[in-house]
N, C-alpha and C positions, 0 to 999 in steps of 0.2 A: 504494500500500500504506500501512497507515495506522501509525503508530507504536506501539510499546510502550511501554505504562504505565510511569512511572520505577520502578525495581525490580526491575522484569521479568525482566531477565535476571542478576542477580546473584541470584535466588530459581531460577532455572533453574541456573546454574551451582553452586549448594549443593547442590540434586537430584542434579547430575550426578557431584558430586565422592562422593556414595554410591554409586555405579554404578547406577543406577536404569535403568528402560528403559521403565520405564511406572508413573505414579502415579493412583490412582482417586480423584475427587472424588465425596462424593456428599451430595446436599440430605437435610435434616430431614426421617425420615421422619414428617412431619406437614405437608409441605408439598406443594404441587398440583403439576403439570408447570409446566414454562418454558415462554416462547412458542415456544422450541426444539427442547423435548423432543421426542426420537423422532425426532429429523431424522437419513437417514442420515449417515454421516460420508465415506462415497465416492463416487465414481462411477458404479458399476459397473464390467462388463467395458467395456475401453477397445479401442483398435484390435488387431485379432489374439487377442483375449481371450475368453473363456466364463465362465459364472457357475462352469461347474464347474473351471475353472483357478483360479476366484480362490477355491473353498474348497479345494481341496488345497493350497495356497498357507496359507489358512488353518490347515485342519487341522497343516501341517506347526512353524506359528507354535507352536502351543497346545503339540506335542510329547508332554512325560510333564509335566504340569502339575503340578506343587508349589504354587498359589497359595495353598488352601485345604486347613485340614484333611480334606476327601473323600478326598483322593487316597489317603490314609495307608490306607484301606480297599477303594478302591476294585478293579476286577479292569481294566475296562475304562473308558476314556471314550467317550459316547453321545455321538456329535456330532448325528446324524440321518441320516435318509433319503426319500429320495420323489423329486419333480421339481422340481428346484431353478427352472427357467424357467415353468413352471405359473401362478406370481403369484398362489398360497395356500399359507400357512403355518398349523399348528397349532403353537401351542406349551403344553407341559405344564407340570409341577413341577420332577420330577426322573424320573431312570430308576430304576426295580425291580431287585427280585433277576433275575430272568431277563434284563431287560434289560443288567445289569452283567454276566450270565454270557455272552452273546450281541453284543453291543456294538451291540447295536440298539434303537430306541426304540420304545416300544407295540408285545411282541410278548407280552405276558402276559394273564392274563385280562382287565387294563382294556384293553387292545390290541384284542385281539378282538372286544369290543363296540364299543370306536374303528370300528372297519371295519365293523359292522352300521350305527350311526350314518350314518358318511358313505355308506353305500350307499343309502342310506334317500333322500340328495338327490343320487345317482347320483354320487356321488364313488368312489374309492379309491387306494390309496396311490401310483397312476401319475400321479394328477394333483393331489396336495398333496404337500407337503414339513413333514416332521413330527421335529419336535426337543424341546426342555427347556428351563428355564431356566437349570439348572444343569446339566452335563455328567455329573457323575459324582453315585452312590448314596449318599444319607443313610443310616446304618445302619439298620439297625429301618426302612428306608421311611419315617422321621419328615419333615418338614416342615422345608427346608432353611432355614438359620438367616440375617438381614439380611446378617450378613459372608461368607457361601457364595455368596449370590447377588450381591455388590457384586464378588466378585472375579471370578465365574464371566461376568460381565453385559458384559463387551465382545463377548464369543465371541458372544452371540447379537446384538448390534448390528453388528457386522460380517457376521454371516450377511444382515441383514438388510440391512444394505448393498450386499450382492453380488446379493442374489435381486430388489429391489425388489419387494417384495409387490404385490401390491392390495389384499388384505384377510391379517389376520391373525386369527387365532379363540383366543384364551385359553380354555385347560380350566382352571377352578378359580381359586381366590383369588387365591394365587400368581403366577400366572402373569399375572392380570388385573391385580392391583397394579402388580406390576412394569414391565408395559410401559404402564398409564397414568399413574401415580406416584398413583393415588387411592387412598385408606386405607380406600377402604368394604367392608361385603362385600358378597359376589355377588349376593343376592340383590337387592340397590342398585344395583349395577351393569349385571345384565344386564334384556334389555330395551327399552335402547335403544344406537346402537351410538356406544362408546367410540371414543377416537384415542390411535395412535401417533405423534407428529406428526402428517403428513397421512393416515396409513392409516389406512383403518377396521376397528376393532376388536371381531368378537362374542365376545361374555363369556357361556361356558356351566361347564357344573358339569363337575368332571373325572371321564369314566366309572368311575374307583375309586368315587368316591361314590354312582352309580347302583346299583353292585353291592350297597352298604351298605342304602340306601336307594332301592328302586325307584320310589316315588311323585316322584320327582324325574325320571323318563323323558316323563314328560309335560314341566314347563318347558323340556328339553332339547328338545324335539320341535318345540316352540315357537320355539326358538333357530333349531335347522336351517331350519325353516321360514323364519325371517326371514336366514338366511344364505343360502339358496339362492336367494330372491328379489333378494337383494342383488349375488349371484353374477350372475347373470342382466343387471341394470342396468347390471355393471362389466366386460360380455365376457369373467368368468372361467370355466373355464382359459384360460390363453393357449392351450394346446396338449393 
């Protein structure tokens, strides 16, 4: 085992003497991934374990989260749903009014066409697992803010820890930022396919935006297209 930096632990004991339990670091948002990023931080399920022990285990962590101002609005927290052993993850923005009314994730109108999409390359929500970036509703549906999703942003690295993906598919900016650490937009990004660390990542538009704008159902088609193929390469679903 290798030593700690002189300092180390008297900068951990001043944490500790706050009663801390958890401190977020997080890079300039103008700066690229590390050669780490994205890497998960666990194991997985270990002996006697399941992906779905280790997120109730989770979920039970998170509780009634006070991290961020959402909570102070919010009705419910989305953690998600689907097939956590599948080894495809969707991930969004945030959840909706219905989805905070429901505690479920894309069950609203962008939901709906979510499930046309993935039917389109024979997918549906038995064999993806479909979550947020951020757990709980921006008011107004607004575009959750750097510090909403720095605090909210363990919850889905540990998701992603438990499930090991193979592929993960970002809808929209957001969500593509966040998990590549790239500051471009989407239409820079998608295309060709991004990383999670070592998972590969499709970057498509998030169906809220198709609703807006339909001439954006074609790039999206596009996308599928090259996710399904990709699908196909990487044995996914598991199951």
């Amino acid at each position: 085992m290798g030593r700690a930096s002189p300092g180390a632990g008297s900068l951990w004991r001043v944490i500790e003497s706050f009663g801390l339990e958890r401190v977020y670091l997080r890079r300039p948002a103008d700066a690229g991934p590390t050669a780490s990023a994205g890497e998960p931080r666990g194991p997985g399920p270990g002996p006697g374990e399941s992906v779905e022990m280790l997120l109730a285990a989770l979920r039970e962590r998170v509780g009634d989260c006070k991290s961020c101002g959402l909570s102070e609005s919010r009705t419910r927290i989305v953690m998600g749903e689907g097939n956590p052993d599948a080894g495809i993850m969707l991930v969004g923005e945030g959840p909706g009014r219905t989805e905070d009314e429901t505690g479920r994730p894309f069950v609203g109108k962008a939901g709906q066409l979510l499930d046309r999409i993935l039917a389109s390359i024979e997918l549906d929500r038995d064999k993806v697992f479909i979550t947020n970036v951020v757990k709980c509703r921006p008011t107004g549906n607004r575009t959750p803010s750097d510090s909403e999703i720095a605090a909210c942003f363990w919850i889905l690295e540990e998701q992603i820890s438990a499930m090991r993906p193979g592929l993960i598919c970002a809808l929209g900016a957001p969500a593509a930022r966040t998990l590549t650490g790239l500051r471009r937009g989407i239409g820079q990004m998608r295309g060709e396919i991004q990383r999670f660390g070592r998972i590969p990542v499709v970057v498509t538009y998030h169906p809220a935006a198709l609703l807006r704008s339909p001439a954006l159902k074609r790039p999206v088609w596009e996308d599928m297209k090259r996710m399904r193929d990709l699908l196909v390469e990487l044995g996914l679903p598991r199951c």
